[in-house]
C-alpha positions, -999 to 999 in steps of 0.1 A, spaced: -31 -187 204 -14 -200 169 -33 -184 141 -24 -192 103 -27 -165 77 -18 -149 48 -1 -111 54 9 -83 33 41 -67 44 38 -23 44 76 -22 59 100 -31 90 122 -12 118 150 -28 137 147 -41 168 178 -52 192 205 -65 183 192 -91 158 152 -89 153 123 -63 138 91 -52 141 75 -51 110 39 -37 103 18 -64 85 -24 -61 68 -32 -102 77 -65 -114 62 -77 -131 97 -66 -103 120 -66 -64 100 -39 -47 107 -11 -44 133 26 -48 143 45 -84 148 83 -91 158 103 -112 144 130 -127 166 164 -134 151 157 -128 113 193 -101 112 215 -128 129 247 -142 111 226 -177 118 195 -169 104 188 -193 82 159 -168 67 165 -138 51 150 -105 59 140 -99 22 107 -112 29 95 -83 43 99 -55 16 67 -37 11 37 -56 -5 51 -89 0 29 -117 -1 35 -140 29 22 -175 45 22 -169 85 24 -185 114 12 -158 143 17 -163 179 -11 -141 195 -18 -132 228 -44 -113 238 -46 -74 249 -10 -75 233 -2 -46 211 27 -65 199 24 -97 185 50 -122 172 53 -139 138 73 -176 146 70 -191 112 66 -171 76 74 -179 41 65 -162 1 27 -169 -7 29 -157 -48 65 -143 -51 68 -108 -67 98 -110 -92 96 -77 -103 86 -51 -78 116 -45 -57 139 -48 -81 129 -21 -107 132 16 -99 102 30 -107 84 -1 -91 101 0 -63 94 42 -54 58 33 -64 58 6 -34 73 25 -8 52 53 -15 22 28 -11 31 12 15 32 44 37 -2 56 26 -16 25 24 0 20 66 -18 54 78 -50 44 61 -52 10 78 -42 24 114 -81 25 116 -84 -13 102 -77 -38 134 -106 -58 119 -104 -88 95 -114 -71 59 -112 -101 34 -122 -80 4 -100 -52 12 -67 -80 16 -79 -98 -15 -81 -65 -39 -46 -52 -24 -29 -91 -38 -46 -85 -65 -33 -52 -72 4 -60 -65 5 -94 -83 -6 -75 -117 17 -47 -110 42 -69 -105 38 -80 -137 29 -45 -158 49 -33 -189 26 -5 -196 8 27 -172 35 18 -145 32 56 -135 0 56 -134 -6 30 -109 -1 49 -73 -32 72 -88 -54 40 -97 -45 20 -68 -56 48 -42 -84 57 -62 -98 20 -63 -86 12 -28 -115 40 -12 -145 17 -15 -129 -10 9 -121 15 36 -147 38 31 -137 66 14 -153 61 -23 -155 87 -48 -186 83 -58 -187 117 -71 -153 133 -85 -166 164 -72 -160 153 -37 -122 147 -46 -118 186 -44 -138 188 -11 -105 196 11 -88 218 -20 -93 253 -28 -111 243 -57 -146 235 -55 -149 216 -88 -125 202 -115 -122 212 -153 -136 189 -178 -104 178 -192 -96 168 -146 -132 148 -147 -121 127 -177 -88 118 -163 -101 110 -128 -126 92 -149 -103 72 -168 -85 65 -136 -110 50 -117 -129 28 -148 -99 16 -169 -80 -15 -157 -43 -10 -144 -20 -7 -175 -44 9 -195 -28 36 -220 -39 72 -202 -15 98 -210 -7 124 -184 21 153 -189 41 156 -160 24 183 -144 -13 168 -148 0 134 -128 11 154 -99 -16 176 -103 -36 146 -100 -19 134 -70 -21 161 -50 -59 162 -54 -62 123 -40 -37 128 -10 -55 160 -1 -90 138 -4 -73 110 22 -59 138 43 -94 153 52 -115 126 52 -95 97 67 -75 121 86 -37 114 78 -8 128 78 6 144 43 33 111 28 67 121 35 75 99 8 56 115 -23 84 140 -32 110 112 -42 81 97 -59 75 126 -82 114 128 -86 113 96 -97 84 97 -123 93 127 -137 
């Protein structure tokens, strides 16, 4: 079956001698993994810089199914990102994302419209922020929860898997902030109050959705701070 869709990249391995399998979040099927035949050959006339993280992609899907492995056999940019892979900071923020966002979505093999929409969104105006670039990892995850589940309705329940059964004032405000103010907005955060902050919302998504701790977070705190 040929199904058209939009898709949002979360990474690639190599396959063979010339192909991947890369993991893609497509607004008509959820989540799951596709190859793509030939895109690392000398005669590719693609290139394989499509499928950084939280790229925006136009799809052609060949599905078959009770097939754990699907194929992609046409794909091109939907809203090009100019931005996001090429600065630093952007770029750590987005691989850091990415993985999170993956073990979240393992659960996600339905379509979810709302969710796919908010994560475009997301990326296109991060793609284009000047201002609370450090920020964004803390807002994103926080505003993602609704979609799959996992709101915070009350900040309280944020410390549910910590040692810590409620936060300080001065925690409330921030998580506060985070969650009401639009991405960019001018919240400050030392250092050790951002990963502070951090650790609190990957704890949250460890207990209640189950996954594993980010390998990746550690270069993203080198890189922030």
């Amino acid at each position: 079956m040929i199904v058209k869709s939009r898709g949002i990249v979360l990474g690639y391995m190599k396959y063979g001698d010339s192909s991947i399998i890369t993991r893609v979040f497509t607004e008509e099927s959820g989540y799951g993994s596709y190859i793509v035949n030939s895109i690392r050959s000398q005669k590719s006339k693609k290139s394989i810089g499509h499928f950084q993280p939280f790229s925006i992609l136009d799809l052609i899907l060949y599905v078959k199914d009770n097939r754990d492995l699907q194929r992609i056999s046409e794909f091109r940019n939907h809203a090009p990102l100019h931005n996001l892979h090429i600065d630093p900071i952007k770029s750590c923020v987005t691989l850091f994302l990415a993985e999170v966002f993956a073990k979240l979505l393992q659960s996600e093999q339905s379509p979810n419209p709302q969710l796919f929409q908010f994560v475009v969104h997301s990326f296109q105006i991060f793609d284009r922020l000047s201002t609370g670039v450090a920020n964004f990892h803390l807002q994103f995850l926080l505003k993602t929860g609704p979609y799959l589940g996992y709101a915070v309705d009350d900040i309280e329940t944020l410390y549910s898997s910590t040692d810590r059964t409620a936060p300080s004032m001065e925690e409330f405000s921030q998580f506060q902030a985070l969650i009401q103010e639009d991405y960019g907005a001018d919240i400050f955060f030392s250092r050790k109050e951002r990963n502070a902050l951090l650790d609190v919302i990957v704890n949250y998504y460890q207990h209640h959705a189950q996954i594993s701790k980010p390998k990746s977070v550690e270069v993203l705190r080198s890189i922030l701070n």
